[in-house]
C-alpha positions in Angstrom: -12.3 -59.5 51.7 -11.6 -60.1 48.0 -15.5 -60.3 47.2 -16.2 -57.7 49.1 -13.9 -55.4 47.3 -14.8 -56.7 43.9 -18.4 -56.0 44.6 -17.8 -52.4 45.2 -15.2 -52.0 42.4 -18.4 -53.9 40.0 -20.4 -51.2 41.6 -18.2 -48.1 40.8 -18.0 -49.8 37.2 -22.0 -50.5 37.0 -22.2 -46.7 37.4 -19.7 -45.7 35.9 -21.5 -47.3 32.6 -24.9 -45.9 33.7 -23.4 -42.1 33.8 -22.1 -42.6 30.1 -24.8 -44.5 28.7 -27.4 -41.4 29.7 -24.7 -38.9 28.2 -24.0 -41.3 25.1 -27.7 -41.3 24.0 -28.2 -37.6 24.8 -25.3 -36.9 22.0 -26.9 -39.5 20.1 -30.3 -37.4 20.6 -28.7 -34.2 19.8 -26.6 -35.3 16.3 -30.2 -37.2 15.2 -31.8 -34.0 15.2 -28.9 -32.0 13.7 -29.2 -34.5 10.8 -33.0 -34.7 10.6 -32.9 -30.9 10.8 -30.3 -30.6 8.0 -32.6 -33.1 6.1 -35.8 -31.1 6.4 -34.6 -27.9 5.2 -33.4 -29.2 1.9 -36.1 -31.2 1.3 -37.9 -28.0 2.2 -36.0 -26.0 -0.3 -36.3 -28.4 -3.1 -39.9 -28.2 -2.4 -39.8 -24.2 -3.3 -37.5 -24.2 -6.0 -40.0 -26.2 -7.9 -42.0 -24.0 -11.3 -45.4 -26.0 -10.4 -45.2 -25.1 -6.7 -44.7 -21.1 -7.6 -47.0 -21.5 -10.1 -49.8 -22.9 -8.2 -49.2 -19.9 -5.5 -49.3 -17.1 -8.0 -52.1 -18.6 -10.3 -55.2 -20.1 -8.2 -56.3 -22.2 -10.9 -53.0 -24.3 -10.4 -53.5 -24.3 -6.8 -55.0 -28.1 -7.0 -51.6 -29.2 -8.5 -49.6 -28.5 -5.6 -50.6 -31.4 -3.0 -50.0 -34.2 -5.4 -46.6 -33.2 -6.1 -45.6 -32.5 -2.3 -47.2 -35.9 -1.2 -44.6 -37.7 -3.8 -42.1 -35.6 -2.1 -43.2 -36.8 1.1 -43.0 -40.5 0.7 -39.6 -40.1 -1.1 -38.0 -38.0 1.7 -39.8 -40.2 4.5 -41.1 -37.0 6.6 -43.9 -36.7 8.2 -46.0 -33.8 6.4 -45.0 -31.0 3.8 -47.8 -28.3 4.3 -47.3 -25.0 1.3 -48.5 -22.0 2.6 -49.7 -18.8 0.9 -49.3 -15.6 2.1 -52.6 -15.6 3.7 -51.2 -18.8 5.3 -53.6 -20.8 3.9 -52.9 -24.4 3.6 -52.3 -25.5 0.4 -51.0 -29.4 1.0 -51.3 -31.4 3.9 -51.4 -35.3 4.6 -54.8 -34.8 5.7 -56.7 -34.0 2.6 -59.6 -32.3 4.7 -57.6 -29.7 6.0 -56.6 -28.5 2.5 -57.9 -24.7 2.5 -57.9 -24.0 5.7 -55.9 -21.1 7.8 -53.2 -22.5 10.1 -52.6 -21.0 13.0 -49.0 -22.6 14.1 -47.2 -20.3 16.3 -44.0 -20.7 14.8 -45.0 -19.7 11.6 -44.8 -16.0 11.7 -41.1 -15.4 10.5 -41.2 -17.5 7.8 -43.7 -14.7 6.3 -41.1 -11.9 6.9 -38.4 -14.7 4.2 -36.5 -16.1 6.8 -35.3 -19.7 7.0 -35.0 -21.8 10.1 -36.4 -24.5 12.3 -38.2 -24.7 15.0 -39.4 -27.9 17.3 -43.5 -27.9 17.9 -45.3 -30.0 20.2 -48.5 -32.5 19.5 -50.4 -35.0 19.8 -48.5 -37.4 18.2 -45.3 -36.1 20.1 -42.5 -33.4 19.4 -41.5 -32.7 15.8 -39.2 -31.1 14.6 -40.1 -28.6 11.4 -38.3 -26.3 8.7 -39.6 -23.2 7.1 -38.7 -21.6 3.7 -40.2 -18.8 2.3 -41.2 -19.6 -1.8 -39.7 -17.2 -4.3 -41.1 -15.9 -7.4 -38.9 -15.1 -10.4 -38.9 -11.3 -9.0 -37.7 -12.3 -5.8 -41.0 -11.5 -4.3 -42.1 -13.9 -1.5 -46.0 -16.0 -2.6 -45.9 -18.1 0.1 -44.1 -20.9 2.7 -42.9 -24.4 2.8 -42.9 -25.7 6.0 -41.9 -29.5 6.5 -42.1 -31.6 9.4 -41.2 -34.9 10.9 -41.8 -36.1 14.4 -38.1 -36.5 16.7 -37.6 -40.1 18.0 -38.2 -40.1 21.4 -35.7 -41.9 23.9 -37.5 -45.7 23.6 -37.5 -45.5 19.7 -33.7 -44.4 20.5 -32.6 -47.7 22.5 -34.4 -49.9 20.5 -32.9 -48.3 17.6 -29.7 -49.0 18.8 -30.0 -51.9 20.9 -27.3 -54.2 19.2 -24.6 -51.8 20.0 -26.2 -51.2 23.6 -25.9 -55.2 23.8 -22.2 -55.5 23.1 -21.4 -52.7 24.9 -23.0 -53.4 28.5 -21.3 -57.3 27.8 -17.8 -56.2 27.3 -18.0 -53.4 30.0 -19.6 -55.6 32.4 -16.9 -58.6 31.0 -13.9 -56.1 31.7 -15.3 -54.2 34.9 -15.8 -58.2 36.7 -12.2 -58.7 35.3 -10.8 -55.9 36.3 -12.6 -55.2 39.8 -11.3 -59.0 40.2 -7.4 -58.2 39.9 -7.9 -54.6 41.9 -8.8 -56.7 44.9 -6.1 -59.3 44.3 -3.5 -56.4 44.0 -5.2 -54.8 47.5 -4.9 -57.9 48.8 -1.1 -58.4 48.0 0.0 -54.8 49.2 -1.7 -55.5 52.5 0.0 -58.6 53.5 -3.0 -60.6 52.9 -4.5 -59.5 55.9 -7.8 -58.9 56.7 -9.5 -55.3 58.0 -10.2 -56.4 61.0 -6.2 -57.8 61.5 -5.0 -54.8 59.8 -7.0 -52.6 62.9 -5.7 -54.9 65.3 -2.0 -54.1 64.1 -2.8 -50.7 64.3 -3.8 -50.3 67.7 -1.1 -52.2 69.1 1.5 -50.3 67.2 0.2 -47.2 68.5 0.2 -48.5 72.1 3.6 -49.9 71.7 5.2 -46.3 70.6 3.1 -44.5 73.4 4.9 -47.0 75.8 8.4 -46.3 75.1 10.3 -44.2 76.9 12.4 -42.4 73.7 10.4 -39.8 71.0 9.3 -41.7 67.8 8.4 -39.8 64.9 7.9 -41.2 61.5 7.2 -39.9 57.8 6.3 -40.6 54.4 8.1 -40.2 51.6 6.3 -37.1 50.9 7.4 -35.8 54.4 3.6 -36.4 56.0 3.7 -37.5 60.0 3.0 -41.5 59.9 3.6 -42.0 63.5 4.2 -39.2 66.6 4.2 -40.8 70.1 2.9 -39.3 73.4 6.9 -39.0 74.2 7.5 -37.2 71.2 4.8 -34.8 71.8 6.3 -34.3 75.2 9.7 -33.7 74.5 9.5 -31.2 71.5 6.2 -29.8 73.3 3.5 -30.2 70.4 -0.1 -30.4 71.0 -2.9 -31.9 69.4 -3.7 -34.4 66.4 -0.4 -34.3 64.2 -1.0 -37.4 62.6 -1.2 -36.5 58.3 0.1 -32.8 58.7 3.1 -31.7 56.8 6.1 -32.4 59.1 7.6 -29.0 58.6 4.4 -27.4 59.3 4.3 -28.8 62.6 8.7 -28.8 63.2 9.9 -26.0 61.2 13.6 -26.8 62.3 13.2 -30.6 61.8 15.9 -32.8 60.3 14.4 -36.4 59.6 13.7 -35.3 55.8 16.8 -34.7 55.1 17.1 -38.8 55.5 15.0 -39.5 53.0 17.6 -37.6 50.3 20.6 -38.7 51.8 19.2 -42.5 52.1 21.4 -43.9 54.6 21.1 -43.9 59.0 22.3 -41.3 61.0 23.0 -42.5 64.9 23.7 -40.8 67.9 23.5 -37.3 66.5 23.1 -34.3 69.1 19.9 -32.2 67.3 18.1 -29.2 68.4 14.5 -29.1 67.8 11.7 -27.0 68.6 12.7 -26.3 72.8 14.6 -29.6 73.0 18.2 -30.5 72.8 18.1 -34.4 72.0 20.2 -37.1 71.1 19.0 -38.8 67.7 18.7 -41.7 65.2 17.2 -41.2 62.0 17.1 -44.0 59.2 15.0 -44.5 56.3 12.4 -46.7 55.8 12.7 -49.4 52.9 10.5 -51.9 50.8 12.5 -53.7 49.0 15.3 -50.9 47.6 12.8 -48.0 48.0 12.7 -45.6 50.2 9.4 -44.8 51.5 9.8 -43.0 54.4 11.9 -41.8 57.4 11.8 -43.0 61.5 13.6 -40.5 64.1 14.3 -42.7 67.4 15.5 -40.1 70.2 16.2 -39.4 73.9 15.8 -36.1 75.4 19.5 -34.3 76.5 18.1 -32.2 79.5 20.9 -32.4 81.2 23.1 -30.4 78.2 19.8 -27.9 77.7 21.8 -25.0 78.8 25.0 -25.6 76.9 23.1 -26.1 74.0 21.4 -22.8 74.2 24.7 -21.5 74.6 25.7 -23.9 71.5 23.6 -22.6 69.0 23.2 -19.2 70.6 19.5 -19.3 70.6 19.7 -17.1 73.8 21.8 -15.1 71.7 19.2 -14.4 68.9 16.4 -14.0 71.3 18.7 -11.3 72.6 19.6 -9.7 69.7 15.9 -9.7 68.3 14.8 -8.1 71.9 17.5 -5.1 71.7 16.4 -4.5 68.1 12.7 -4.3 69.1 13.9 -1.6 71.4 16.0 0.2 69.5 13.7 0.6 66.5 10.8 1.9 69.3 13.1 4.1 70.9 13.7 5.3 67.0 10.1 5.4 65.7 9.1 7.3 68.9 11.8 10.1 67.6 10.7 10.0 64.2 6.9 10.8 65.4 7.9 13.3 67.9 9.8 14.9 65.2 6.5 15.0 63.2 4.3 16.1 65.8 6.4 18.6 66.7 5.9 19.6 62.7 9.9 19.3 61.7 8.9 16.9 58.7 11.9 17.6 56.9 14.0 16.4 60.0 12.6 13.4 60.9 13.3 12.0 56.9 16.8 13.3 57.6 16.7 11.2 60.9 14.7 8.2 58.7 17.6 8.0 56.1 20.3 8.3 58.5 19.0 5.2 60.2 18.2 3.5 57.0 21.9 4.4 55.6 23.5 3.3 58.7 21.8 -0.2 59.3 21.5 -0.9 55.2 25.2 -0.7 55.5 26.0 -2.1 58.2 24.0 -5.3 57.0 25.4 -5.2 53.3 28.8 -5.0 54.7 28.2 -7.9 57.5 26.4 -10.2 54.6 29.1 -10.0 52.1 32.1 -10.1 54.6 30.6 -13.2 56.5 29.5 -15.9 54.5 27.6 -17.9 57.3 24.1 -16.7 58.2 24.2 -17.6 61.9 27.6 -15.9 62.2 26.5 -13.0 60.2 22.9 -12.9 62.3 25.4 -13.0 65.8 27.4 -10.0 64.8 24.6 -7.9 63.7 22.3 -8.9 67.0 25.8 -8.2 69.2 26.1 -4.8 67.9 22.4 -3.6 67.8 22.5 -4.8 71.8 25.8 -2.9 72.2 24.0 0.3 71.3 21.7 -0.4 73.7 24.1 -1.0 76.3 25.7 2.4 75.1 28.7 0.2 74.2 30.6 0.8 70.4 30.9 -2.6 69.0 33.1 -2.1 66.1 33.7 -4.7 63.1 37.5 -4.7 61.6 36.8 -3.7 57.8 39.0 -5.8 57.0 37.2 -8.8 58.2 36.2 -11.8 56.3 34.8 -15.6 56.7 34.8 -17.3 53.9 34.9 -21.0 54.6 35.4 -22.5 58.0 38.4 -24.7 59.3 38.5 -28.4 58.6 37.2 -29.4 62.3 35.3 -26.4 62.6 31.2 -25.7 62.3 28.7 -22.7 62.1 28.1 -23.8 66.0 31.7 -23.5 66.9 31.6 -20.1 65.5 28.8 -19.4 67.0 30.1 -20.4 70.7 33.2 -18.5 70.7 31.7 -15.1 69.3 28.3 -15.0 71.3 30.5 -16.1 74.4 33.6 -13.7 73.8 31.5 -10.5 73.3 29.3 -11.8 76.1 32.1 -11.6 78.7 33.0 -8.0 76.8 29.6 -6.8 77.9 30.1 -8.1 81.4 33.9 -6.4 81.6 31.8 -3.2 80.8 29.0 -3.1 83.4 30.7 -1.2 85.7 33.0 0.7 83.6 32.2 4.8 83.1 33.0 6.5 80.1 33.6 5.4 76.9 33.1 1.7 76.1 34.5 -0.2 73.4 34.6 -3.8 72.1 36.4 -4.4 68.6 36.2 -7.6 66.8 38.4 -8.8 64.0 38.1 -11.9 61.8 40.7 -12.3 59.4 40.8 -15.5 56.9 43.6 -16.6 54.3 44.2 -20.3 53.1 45.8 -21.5 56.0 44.4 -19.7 59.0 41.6 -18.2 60.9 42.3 -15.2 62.9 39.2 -14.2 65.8 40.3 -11.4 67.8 37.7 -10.1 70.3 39.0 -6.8 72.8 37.5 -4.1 75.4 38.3 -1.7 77.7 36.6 -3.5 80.0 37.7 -4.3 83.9 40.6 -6.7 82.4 41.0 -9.4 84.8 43.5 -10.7 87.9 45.7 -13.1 88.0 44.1 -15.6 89.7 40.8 -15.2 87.5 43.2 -15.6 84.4 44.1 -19.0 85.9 41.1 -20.3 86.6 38.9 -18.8 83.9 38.5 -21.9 81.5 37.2 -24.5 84.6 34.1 -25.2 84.5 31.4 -23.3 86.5 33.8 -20.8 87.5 32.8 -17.3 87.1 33.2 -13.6 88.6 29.5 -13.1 88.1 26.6 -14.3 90.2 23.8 -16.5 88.3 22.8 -19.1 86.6 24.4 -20.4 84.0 27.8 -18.9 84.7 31.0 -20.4 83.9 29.9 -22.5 80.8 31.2 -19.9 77.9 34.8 -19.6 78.6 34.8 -23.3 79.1 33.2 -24.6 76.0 35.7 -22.1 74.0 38.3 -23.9 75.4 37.2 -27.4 74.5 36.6 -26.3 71.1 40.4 -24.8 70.9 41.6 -28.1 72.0 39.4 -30.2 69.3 40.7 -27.9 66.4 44.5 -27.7 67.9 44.4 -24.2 67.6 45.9 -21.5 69.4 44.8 -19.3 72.3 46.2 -16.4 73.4 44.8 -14.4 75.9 46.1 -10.4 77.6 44.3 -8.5 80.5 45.2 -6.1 82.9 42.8 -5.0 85.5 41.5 -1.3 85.0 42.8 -1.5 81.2 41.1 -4.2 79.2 41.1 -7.9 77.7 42.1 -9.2 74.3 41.8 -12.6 72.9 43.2 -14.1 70.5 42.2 -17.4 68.7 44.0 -18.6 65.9 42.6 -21.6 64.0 44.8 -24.3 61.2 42.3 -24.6 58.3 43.4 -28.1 57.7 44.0 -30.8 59.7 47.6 -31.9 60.3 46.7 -35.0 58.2 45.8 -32.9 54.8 48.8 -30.6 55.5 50.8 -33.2 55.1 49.0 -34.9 52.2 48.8 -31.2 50.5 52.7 -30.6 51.2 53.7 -34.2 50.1 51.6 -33.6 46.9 53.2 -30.3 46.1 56.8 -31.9 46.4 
C-alpha cells in the first residue's frame, strides 16, 4: 500500500509543479515585456531629443545624417530596428538600407502622428515585436515627425532556455522534497490505519456493520463533530428513522437526541431512562477515546415499551399535543370572527376584537414566562388553560404564583406529572358538571417549601374512590390508560417525602394539596448545623 500511495502523492506533486511552472513563466513573460517596453520608449525618446535628428526632419539636406546616428543607437541599446519617420511617414532610417525613403504603411502608426506616446505589439515574419512610438518635437513644440523603435519579444523556447539553470534546480528539489514527502504521507496513513491494508480495512468494515445489525439493542455512534458513524437496523427501528443516515448531522436526523451531550461531559452515563423521537428507552452513552481524546460518542440502548404510556404521561407529550390541538382551534374559531367581522364591513370591530385577543394572550404569556421559570412547566400551564377555554372551563393562575428553582429530589418531569395529571382529573370532575366551571391552580415557592395547590368545582369524589384513588389502574373513567396519573403523583410524593393532602365532597369539588421540602433532610441538617 505504501507505494501505491506514494505514487499518487508523486503524482499530485508532479502536477502540482507543472500548474506553477506554466504560471511562473507566464509572469516571467509578462515582467520581460514590461521591461523591454520601458526600455524601448526611452531609447525612443533619447532618439528624438537629439538636435541632428530634428534637424535632419526640418532641413532635407540633413536628412542623410539621420540613419547613421540611429544605427549607433541601435547596436548600443541592443533592439532590433529604430525607423524615424516624417510627417509624410516616410522612412528615414531603417536596418535595411534599401527601404530608406520609402512610405510605411504599419498599422499602428497612426496615433503617433496625432503626438501621442505608447506601445504597441506587431506581428511578422520574424515573430511578434514589441514597438514604441514618440512623436519628434521641434523647438516650437511643433510635431516633424516619429521615432518608432522595435525589438522582437522572446518567445516561450528562448524563455526556458533562458532560464534553464533555475528550471534545473527547481524541478530537482521539488521532485527531491515531493518523493520525500509523498514517502512520509504514506508512512503516516499507514500508522493511523493500523497498518492494515484496503482490502483488510473493507473486511473490518463489513463485519462491523453485520455485527451491529445483529444485535438485539439500538447502536448509534458519532464523531466528535456530532456526524452519525454507525446506526443499526435496531436503532432505525426503535426511534422509527428511515433511509441512509450514515454522515448526516445527528441532530438533523434526532432533534431531541442526548449522545452529544457525552462528548462535553466526557465520562459514561448507564442505565438512563431517555425519550427520543416516539421511543421511551433505557440507555448507555460513553465516549469514545484514543488515547486521552475524545473522538466520539456510542449510545447502547433497549427499547422500554412496556413504560411507553407512563412515559407519555412522564414528559406530558400527550399533554403538549393537546394543548397545541386546543390552540389550533381556538385561534380558527378566532380568525373565523375576525373575518366575519370584516365581511360583514365592521373593520373597526374586528381590530377591537384583534387587540383584545392579542392583550389577553400577550399577557397571559408574559405573566406565565416570568412567574415560572421552567419552560416545560410554563408550556403545561399555558396549553392547560387554552384547552380549558375550549372546554368552557376558567382555568385560573394564583397571581401570586411563582417557580423559581425546583426541590432538591425534584425535576422538570416531576413537575410536569403532577400538573398535567392534577388538572387532567379537574377536567374529568367537570364533564358532567352544568354551570359555571372552575379550576384554580396556585404555586407558591419560598426557600424552604413548594406549595402546588390544584381545586374545582368538579363532581368531588366518595369515600371509597378517596381510598382507593392512588392504586394503580384504578379509575372512575372508562379507557385506556386510566389509573396511571394519580398513581405516579403518589410515587413521586413518597420519593421527595413530601406532603399530600387531599379534600372532596361529592357535588361540591376537590382540592389538593402538595407540599414539597426544598432540601433533603441530609442538607437541612448540614445547613442547620452550619448556622449554629
Amino acid at each position: 500500500m505504501n507505494w501505491k500511495i506514494t505514487i499518487l502523492s508523486f503524482g499530485i506533486v508532479l502536477f502540482a509543479i507543472c500548474i506553477g511552472g506554466i504560471i511562473l513563466i507566464g509572469r516571467v513573460i509578462h515582467l520581460q515585456e514590461q521591461e523591454l517596453g520601458q526600455r524601448l520608449l526611452v531609447t525612443a525618446r533619447t532618439v528624438t531629443q537629439l538636435p541632428s535628428i530634428i534637424s535632419g526632419l526640418t532641413e532635407q539636406n540633413r536628412r542623410q545624417e539621420i540613419n547613421p546616428i540611429t544605427e549607433r543607437l541601435r547596436i548600443i541599446n541592443d533592439v532590433d530596428y529604430i525607423v524615424v519617420l516624417d510627417m509624410n511617414g516616410i522612412r528615414w532610417s531603417h536596418p535595411s538600407s534599401s527601404r530608406i525613403g520609402e512610405l510605411s504603411q504599419g498599422e499602428d502608426e497612426h496615433a503617433a502622428f496625432a503626438e501621442h506616446t505608447y506601445l504597441s505589439r506587431a506581428k511578422g515574419e520574424q515573430g511578434t515585436a514589441l514597438r514604441a512610438f514618440v512623436p519628434v518635437m521641434n523647438e516650437q513644440h511643433e510635431q516633424v515627425g516619429v521615432v518608432l523603435v522595435g525589438k522582437l519579444v522572446p518567445g516561450l523556447t528562448g524563455i526556458i532556455l533562458d532560464m534553464r539553470g533555475q528550471i534545473y534546480v527547481t524541478v530537482f528539489l521539488s521532485l527531491l522534497f515531493g518523493i520525500l514527502g509523498s514517502w512520509m504521507l504514506s508512512r503516516h496513513i499507514k500508522e493511523q490505519m493500523f497498518r492494515l491494508e484496503p482490502e483488510e480495512i473493507a473486511q473490518l468494515l463489513v463485519e462491523r456493520t453485520a455485527t451491529f445489525n445483529a444485535m438485539h439493542e439500538g447502536v448509534i455512534a458519532i464523531d466528535s463533530h456530532e456526524y452519525i458513524t454507525v446506526f443499526n437496523d435496531n436503532a432505525k427501528k426503535m426511534l422509527q428513522v428511515e433511509g441512509e443516515v450514515l454522515g448526516r448531522h445527528i441532530r438533523e436526523v434526532l432533534p431531541d437526541t442526548r449522545l452529544p451531550e457525552i462528548l462535553q461531559l466526557n465520562h459514561a452515563i448507564y442505565n438512563q431512562e431517555l425519550h427520543v423521537g416516539p421511543a421511551h428507552i433505557l440507555s448507555n452513552r460513553v465516549p469514545i477515546k484514543v488515547g486521552q481524546q475524545t473522538v466520539g460518542a456510542v449510545a447502547i440502548f433497549r427499547d422500554r415499551s412496556e413504560v411507553t404510556k407512563i412515559a407519555e404521561e412522564l414528559t406530558g407529550v400527550r399533554a403538549f399535543v393537546d394543548a397545541l390541538r386546543v390552540q389550533n382551534h381556538e385561534y380558527m374559531n378566532k380568525l373565523h370572527t375576525i373575518g366575519g367581522l370584516i365581511q360583514l364591513d365592521h373593520k373597526q370591530k374586528a381590530l377591537d376584537y384583534l387587540f383584545e385577543t392579542m392583550e389577553a394572550q400577550s399577557e397571559l404569556s408574559s405573566f406565565v414566562s416570568s412567574k415560572i421559570a421552567n419552560e416545560s412547566a410554563a408550556g403545561l400551564l399555558l396549553g392547560k388553560i387554552s384547552r380549558g377555554r375550549e372546554l368552557g372551563v376558567d382555568v385560573r393562575l394564583d397571581r401570586a404564583s411563582r417557580l423559581i428553582r425546583f426541590p432538591d429530589n425534584l425535576d422538570q418531569h416531576d413537575i410536569v406529572v403532577i400538573l398535567g395529571n392534577l388538572i387532567e382529573n379537574a377536567f374529568d370532575a367537570l364533564k358532567e358538571k352544568d354551570g359555571k366551571k372552575e379550576i384554580f391552580i396556585s404555586i407558591e415557592q419560598d426557600d424552604d417549601v413548594l406549595s402546588i395547590l390544584v381545586e374545582d368545582n368538579g363532581k368531588g369524589m366518595s369515600e371509597e374512590t378517596k381510598q382507593r384513588m392512588f392504586e394503580r389502574g384504578f379509575s372512575t373513567n372508562v379507557g385506556e390508560s386510566r389509573g396511571i396519573g394519580l398513581y405516579l403523583i403518589y410515587n413521586i410524593v413518597n420519593k421527595c417525602g413530601a406532603h399530600l393532602e387531599v379534600e372532596s365532597t361529592v357535588g361540591v369539588g376537590t382540592s389538593f394539596i402538595l407540599t414539597f421540602p426544598m432540601h433533603t433532610r441530609e442538607e437541612e441538617t448540614h445547613v442547620q448545623s452550619r448556622t449554629d
